[in-house]
Structures are given as structure tokens and as C-alpha cells.
C-alpha positions in Angstrom: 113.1 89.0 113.7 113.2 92.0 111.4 112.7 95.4 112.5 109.0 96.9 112.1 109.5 100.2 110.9 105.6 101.0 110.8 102.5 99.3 110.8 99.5 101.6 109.5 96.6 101.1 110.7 93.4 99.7 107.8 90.1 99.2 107.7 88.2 96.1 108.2 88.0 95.4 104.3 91.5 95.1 104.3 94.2 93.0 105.8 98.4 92.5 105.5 98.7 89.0 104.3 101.7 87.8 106.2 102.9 89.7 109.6 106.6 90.3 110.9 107.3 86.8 112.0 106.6 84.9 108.9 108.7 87.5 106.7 111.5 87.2 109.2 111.3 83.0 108.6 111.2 83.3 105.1 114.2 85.7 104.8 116.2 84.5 107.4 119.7 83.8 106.7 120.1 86.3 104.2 123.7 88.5 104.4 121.5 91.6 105.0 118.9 90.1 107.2 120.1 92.4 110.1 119.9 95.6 107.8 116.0 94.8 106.8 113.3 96.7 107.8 109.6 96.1 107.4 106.3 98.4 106.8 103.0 97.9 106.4 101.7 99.8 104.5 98.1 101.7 104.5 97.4 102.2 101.3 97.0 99.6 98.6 99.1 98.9 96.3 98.8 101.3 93.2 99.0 100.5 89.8 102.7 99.6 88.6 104.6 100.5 85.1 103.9 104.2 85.1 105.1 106.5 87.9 108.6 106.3 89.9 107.9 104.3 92.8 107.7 106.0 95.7 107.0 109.2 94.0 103.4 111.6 93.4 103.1 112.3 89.6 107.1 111.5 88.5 107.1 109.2 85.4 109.6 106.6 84.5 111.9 106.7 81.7 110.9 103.8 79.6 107.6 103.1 81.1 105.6 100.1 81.0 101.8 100.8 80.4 101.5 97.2 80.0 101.6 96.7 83.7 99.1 98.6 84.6 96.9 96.1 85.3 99.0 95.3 88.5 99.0 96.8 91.7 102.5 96.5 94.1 101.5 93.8 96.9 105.2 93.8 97.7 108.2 95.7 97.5 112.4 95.6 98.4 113.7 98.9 98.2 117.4 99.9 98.7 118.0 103.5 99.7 121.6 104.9 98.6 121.1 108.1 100.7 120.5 106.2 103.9 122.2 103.0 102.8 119.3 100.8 104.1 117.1 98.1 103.1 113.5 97.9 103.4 110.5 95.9 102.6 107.0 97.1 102.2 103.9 95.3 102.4 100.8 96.2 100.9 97.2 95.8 102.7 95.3 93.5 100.3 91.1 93.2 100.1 90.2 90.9 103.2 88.6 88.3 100.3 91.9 88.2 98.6 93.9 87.2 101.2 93.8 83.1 101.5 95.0 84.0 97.3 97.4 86.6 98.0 99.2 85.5 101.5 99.5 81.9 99.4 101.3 83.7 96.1 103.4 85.4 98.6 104.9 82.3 100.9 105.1 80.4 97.3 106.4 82.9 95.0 106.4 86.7 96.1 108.7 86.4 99.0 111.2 83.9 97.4 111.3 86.0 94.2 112.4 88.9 97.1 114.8 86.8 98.7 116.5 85.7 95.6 116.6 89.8 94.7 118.2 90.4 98.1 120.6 87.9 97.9 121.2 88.6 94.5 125.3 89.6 93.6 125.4 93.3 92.8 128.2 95.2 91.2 129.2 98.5 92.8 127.6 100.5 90.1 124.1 99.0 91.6 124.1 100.8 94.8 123.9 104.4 93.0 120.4 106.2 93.4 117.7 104.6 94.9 116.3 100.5 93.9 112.8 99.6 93.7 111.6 95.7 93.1 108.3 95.7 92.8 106.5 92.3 93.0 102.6 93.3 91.7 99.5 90.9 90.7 96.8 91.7 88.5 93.4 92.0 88.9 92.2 88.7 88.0 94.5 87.1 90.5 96.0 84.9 87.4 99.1 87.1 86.9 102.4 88.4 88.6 104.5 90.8 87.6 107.8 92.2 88.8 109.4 95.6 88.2 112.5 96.5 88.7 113.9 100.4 88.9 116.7 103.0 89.5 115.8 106.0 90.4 113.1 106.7 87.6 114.7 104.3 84.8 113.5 100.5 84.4 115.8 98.2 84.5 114.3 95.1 84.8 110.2 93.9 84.4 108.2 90.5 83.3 105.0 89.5 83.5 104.1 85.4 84.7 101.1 83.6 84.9 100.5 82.3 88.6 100.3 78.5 89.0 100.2 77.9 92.7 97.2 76.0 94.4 95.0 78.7 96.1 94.9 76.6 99.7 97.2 77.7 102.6 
């Protein structure tokens, strides 16, 4: 199973959609399934396109305003400095979570797998990688944002098409 690194505790209006175990099944057999670490997170997920993840107040080059509308639900991070990767999960509202936990197992976590597993030239591993994996408000959208250090690299926007029943 991969690592816990924390688990914050939330209040009762909120919840982490999936927990250690299922993660771990839905990544496993990845090459860097043993370097993987999860957290949960406390905080929810704040609004995405604008500020460096990771950061307070530290704005990207080539932001994205029109992804403000999401909020990060999930995240894969690579850490140059500490050569690790990490996942971080995002508490969600208790009444979005039969939605969210469903757009995760369907969509979210493959579209992380596919990002871990993903073939990477050497000039990929300077500075520090975000992939952020968002939704918007409505529930109707996904978006996913990809950064190094505090340039963009990579970001679309989807419409979600999953049935809502887990």
C-alpha cells in the first residue's frame, strides 16, 4: 500500500473521497509505486489557474484565469529537491462526495496514473512538478493543470460524462 504521509483531521461537512487502500489499487503497478506518498489534505481545494501551487500569493507565469472556476480535488507533485513523489487529496463537501469519489475512480485517478507513468525526458525533473486535477463548481467540468515551478506547461478544460452512481 502507499505510504500515508499525513491525514489532517476535517470537520463533519467534509470528507476525503477515496482513502489509502483504494489509491494504492488504482495505482498499483506503476514503476514509482514504491516512491509514492499520500496526504490528505485539510483544506479544500483552492481555486486553480492563478497562484504557484503550493505557494501563498506567488503567481504563475502565463496564468490561466479561466480556471478559476476550479478548485484542486487532486494533485501529483514531483519534488526535485527531495526527489520524491507525492499525491495530495483534497477534503470535498460531504454532499459532493458520491459525485466527486465517482469522477475520481473513473477519471481523476487514471488521468494521474497515466501522468505518473508518463515518459519524461531528463530536462522534466528540474524544479518542482505540479498536476493538478480540479472540477468546477457545477460539478459538469474537469480541468487539469500542469506546472514547473511557476510556469504552465500544460492545462485543458473537459466536460464530465461519468454516471453519478458508485
Amino acid at each position: 500500500m502507499i505510504k500515508t504521509n499525513y491525514k489532517s483531521k476535517i470537520g463533519k461537512e467534509f470528507t476525503h473521497s477515496l482513502g489509502s487502500k483504494r489509491i494504492s489499487e488504482l495505482l498499483s503497478g506503476i514503476v514509482i509505486y514504491d516512491k509514492l506518498s499520500i496526504s490528505f489534505d485539510k483544506s479544500e481545494g483552492g481555486r486553480m489557474g492563478l497562484f504557484v501551487p503550493g505557494f501563498n500569493l506567488r503567481y504563475l507565469k502565463g496564468n490561466s484565469k479561466e480556471l478559476l472556476e476550479f478548485r484542486t480535488i487532486v494533485a501529483g507533485i514531483y519534488s526535485t529537491v527531495t526527489d520524491k513523489w507525492f499525491i495530495n487529496l483534497k477534503p470535498v463537501p460531504v454532499s459532493e462526495n458520491k459525485i466527486i469519489k465517482s469522477f475520481l475512480i473513473e477519471i481523476g485517478i487514471p488521468i494521474l496514473r497515466k501522468w505518473f507513468e508518463s515518459e519524461k525526458p531528463e530536462s522534466w525533473y528540474s524544479g518542482h512538478r505540479y498536476f493538478q486535477i480540479g472540477i468546477n463548481q457545477s460539478l459538469t467540468e474537469y480541468c487539469i493543470l500542469e506546472t514547473q515551478n511557476d510556469l504552465v506547461i500544460d492545462k485543458k478544460t473537459v466536460k464530465i460524462t461519468v454516471p453519478n452512481n458508485v
